[in-house]
C-alpha positions in Angstrom: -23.6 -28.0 -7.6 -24.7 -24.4 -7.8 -28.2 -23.7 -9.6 -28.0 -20.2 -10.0 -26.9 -18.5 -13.0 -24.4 -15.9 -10.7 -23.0 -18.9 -8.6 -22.1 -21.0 -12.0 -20.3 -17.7 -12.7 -18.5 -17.7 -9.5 -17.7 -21.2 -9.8 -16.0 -20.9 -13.3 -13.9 -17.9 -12.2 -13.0 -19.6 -9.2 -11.8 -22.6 -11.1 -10.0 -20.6 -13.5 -8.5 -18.4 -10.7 -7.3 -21.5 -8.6 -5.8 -22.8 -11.5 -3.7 -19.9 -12.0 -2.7 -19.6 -8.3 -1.7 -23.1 -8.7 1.0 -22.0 -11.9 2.7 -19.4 -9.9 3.1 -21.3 -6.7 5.0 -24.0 -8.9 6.9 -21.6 -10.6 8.2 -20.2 -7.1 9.2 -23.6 -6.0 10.7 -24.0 -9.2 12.9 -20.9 -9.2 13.8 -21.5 -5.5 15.2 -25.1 -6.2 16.9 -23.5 -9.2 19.2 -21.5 -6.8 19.4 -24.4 -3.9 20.3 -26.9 -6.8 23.3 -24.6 -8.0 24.2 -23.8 -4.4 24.4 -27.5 -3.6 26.7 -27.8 -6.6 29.0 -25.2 -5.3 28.8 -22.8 -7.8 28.2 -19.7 -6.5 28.1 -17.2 -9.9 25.3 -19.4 -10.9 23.8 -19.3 -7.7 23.8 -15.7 -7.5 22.5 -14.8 -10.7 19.6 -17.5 -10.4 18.8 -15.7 -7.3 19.1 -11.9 -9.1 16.5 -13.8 -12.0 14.2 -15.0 -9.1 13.7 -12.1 -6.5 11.5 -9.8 -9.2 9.3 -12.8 -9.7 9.1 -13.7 -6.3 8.2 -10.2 -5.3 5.3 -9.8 -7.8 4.2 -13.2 -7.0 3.7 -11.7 -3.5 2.2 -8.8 -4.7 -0.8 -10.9 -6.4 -1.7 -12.4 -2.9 0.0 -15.6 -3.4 2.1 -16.3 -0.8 2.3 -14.1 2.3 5.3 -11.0 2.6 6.7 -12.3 5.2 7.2 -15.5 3.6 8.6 -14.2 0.5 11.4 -12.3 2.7 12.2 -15.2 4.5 12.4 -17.1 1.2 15.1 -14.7 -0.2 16.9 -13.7 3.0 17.5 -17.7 3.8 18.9 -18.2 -0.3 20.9 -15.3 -0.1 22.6 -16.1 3.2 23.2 -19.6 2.0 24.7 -17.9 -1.0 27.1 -15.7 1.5 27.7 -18.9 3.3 29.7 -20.0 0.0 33.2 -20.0 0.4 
């Protein structure tokens, strides 16, 4: 445990920060099986417009440093092609 009056600091921002982190990241996952659940129903309106509702969020999720770029694009280019795949 830290003894220092900076490092107790650190440790309390850290904590809060982590906690924080922790919200977004479940919200992602939670917007992303959102638009697999409606796509596994078939219904592709509702898939679509749960995707529209997600990519902003997803984007400034990325921008804070939570998940990588490259894995946010790969995120939305894999719902939206499942989307396509509807028929």
């Amino acid at each position: 445990m830290a003894n220092i009056a900076s490092a107790k600091k650190r440790a309390r921002q850290s904590e809060k920060r982590r906690a924080h982190n922790a919200a977004l990241r479940s919200e992602l996952r939670t917007m992303i099986k959102k638009v697999r659940k409606s796509i596994d129903a078939g219904d592709k309106q509702t898939a679509q417009a749960a995707l529209q509702g997600s990519q902003s969020r997803i984007d400034s999720i990325t921008d804070k440093g939570i998940i990588h770029k490259n894995a946010a694009a790969r995120h939305k280019s894999r719902l939206s092609a499942a989307i396509k795949a509807m028929s």
